[in-house]
C-alpha positions, 0 to 999 in steps of 0.5 A: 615353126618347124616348116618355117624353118624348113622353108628357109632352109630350102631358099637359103640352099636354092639362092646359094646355088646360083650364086657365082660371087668372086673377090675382085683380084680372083676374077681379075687374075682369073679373067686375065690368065683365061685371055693368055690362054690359060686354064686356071680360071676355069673352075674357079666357080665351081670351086667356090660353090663346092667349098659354100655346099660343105658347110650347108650339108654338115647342118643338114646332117647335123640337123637330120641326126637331131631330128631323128634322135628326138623322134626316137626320144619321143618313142621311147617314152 
């Protein structure tokens, strides 16, 4: 059960990295501003992926600590 999770966990983190997914109206403004010569739309990928990776690494964290307290309730008894 455990590697289940795990598994999809993983492909869940793997998919979510090559995705560059924008709204409509982002892109457009961002694709427009590019053409003028501006410099707004160049991270707008990489914000998108930074803000998506912190909740993904708040459960991985959170799940980290939850594994190793139960193994360590395990120990204890």
């Amino acid at each position: 059960m455990k590697y289940k999770v795990f598994s999809i966990l993983i492909l869940i983190l793997l998919v979510a990295v090559g995705v560059y997914a924008q709204c409509p109206m982002c892109k457009m403004t961002a694709e427009t501003n590019m053409k003028n010569g501006g410099m707004a739309g160049r991270g707008l990928n990489q914000g998108i992926l930074y803000l998506l990776l912190l909740p993904y690494l708040a459960m991985m964290i959170i799940g980290y600590l939850y594994w190793k307290g139960k193994k360590n309730l395990k120990s204890e008894s």
